[in-house]
N, C-alpha and C positions, 0 to 999 in steps of 0.2 A: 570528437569521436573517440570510444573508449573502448571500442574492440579491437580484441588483440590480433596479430595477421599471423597470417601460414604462411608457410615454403610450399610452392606450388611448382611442379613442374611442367612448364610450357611442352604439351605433345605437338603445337602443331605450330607453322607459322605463314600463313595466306598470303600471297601477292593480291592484292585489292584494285589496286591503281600505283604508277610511277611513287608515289610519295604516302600510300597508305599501306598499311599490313593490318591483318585479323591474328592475333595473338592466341590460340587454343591450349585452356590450362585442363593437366589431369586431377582430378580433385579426388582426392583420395574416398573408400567407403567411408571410414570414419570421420569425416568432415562434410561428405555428402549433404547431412541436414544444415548445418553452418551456411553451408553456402547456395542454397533456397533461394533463391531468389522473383519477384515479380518484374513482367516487360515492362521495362525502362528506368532498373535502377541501375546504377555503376559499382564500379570496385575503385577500394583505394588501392593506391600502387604505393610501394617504398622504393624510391627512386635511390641510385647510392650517390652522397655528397662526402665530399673528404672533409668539409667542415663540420658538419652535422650529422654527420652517419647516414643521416637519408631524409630524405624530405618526400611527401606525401602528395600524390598525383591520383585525380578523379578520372577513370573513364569508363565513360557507358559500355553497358552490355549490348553487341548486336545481335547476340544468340536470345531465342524461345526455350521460357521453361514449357509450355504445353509443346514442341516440338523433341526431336532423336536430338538436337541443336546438344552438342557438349558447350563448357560455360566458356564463353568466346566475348574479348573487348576487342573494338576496330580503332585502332590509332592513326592518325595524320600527322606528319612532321609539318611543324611550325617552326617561323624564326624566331631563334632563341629559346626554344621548347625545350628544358632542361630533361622534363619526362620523355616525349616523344623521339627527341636526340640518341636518348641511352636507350628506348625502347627498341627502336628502329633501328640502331647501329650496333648495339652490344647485345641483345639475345636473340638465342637459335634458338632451333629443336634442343629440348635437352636440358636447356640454362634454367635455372632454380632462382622466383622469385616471388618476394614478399608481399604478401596480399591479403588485405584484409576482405570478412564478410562485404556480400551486398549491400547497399544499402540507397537511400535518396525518395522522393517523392512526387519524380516526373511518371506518375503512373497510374491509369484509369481505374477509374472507381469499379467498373462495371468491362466486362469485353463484348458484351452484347449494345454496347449503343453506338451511333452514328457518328463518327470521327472526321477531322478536315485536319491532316498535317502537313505542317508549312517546314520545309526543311533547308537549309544551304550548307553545304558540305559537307564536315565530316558529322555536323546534326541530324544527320539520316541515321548514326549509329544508335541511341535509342528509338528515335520513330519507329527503325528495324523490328527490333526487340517484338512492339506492342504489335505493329502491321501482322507479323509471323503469327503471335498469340493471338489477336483478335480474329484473323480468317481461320487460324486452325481450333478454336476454344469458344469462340463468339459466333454472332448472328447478324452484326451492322453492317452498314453499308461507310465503305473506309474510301477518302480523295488526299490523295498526296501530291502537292506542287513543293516540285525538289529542284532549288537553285543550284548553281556549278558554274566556273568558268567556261566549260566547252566541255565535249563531249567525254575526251580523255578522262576527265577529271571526276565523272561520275562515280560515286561508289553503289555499290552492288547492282549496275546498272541489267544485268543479265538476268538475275535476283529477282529484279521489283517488276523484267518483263517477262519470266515466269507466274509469278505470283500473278499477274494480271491476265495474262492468257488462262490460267487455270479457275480463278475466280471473276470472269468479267462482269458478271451481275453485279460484284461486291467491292470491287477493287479498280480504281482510276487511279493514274499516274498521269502527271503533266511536268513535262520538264522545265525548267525556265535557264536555258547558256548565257549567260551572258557574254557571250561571242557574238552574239546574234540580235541578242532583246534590251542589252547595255544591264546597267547595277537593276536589281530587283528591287524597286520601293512603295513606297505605301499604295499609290495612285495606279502602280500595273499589279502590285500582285491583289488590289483589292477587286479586280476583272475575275479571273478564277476563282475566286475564294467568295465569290458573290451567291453563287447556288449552295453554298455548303452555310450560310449565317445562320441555319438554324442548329449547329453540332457543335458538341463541347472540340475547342481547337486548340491540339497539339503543338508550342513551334521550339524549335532548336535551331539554332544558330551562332554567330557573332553579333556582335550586340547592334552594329548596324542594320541586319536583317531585322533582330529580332525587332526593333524601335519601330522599323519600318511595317512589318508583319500587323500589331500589335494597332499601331495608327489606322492601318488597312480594317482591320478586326472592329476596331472600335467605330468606324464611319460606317461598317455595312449593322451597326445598332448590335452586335457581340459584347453581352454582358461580360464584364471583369470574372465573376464566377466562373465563366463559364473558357477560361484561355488560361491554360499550362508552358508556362515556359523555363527552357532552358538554355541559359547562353553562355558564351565563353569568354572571358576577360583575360588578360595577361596578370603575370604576379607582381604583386603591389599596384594593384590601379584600383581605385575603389569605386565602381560602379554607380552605388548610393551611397547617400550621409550616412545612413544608418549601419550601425555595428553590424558582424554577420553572427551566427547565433550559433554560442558555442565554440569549441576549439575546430569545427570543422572545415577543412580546407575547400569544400562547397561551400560557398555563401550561401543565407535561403532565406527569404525576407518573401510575406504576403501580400506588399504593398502594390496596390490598386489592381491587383491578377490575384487567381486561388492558389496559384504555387510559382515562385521564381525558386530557380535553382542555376545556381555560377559555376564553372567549372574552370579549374586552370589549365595550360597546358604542359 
């Protein structure tokens, strides 16, 4: 990636959940068009390293360009999350940090078509994104089954039960705790996701969801064309054999789906 980043000033910083924050950046008018963006691309982050001056972290947009939404990333702390550590522990209100434009290709052709998004944790933060834009800019009919440990742990769980009370013709949510339902894998989440086989499907996650999702997809006869995914990997694990394209610290390979996208933490 070859664009250069801004100094952004963080106006806001969201309580989400015990272990999540929403990040709200002020984006100045003169950078306004720069940073454009479509529901469900990410920002790169420039993390600070005493070794390297900074190393480069992906995270989704859960903010709506078609909504009042200012440009907002939802972070989760992970172990060992060298980004999420510093993001989560060192900036306030106030704090000034490096970020580059929009950018990525987890994100529908169309906001008028029928959507089925498969989510597990903190992968609800682009589904976000597109869910906001497609009921306020679109016409389809949108099903989200969103994994979580337990209830705590749901992000924007108040969110997604407004958005559903306001659009019920258009808008289904299904939770899946696994407190309650154990891990989420092929063989349960392909029950839910059985009335939706005919819509292009969304998933984010950890790669175990995502492997799972994706198996579930492919047994209810979901073309490859027709399944966007994006998942999380830790730094230096290489998901596929295959190179990742470019210097960009997303991986994104077309192999046997219409868009993989890897994010670090």
């Amino acid at each position: 990636m070859n664009q250069r980043s801004h100094a952004l000033r963080v106006a806001d910083v969201i309580v989400e959940t015990e272990d999540t924050r929403s990040l709200v950046f002020d984006v100045p008018d003169d950078l306004a068009e720069e940073f454009q963006y479509r529901p469900g691309q990410f920002l790169t982050v420039h993390i600070p390293d005493a070794e390297h001056g900074s190393v480069p972290r992906c995270y989704s947009l859960s903010s709506s360009p078609h909504t009042a939404d200012p440009l907002m990333v939802t972070v989760k702390r992970t172990p060992a999350g060298r980004g999420s550590d510093w993001l989560l522990g060192s900036v306030r209100v106030g704090s000034v940090v490096q970020v580059q434009p929009p950018a990525g290709r987890f994100t529908p052709a169309s906001l008028d078509g029928d959507f089925l998004f498969l989510a597990a944790g903190s992968g609800i933060t682009p589904v976000m994104s597109i869910i906001k834009s497609a009921l306020a800019a679109g016409s389809g009919r949108l099903t989200l089954i969103y994994a979580n440990r337990d209830e705590r742990s749901v992000i924007f769980g108040e969110q997604l039960a407004g958005l559903a009370a306001a659009h019920p013709d258009r808008f289904t949510v299904r939770h899946w705790l696994e407190s309650r339902q154990g891990l989420p894998d092929a063989a349960g989440l392909r029950v839910p996701a059985a009335p939706c086989r005919d819509r292009d499907a969304f998933v984010c996650g950890p790669e175990p969801f995502v492997a799972g999702a994706v198996d579930a997809l492919a047994a209810l006869g979901v073309p490859p064309e027709r399944m966007h995914l994006e998942q999380f990997r830790p730094p230096n694990r290489t998901a596929f054999p295959e190179p990742s394209t470019g210097g960009d610290p997303s991986a994104r390979t077309s192999r046997s789906v219409r868009s993989l996208q890897m994010m670090l933490p």
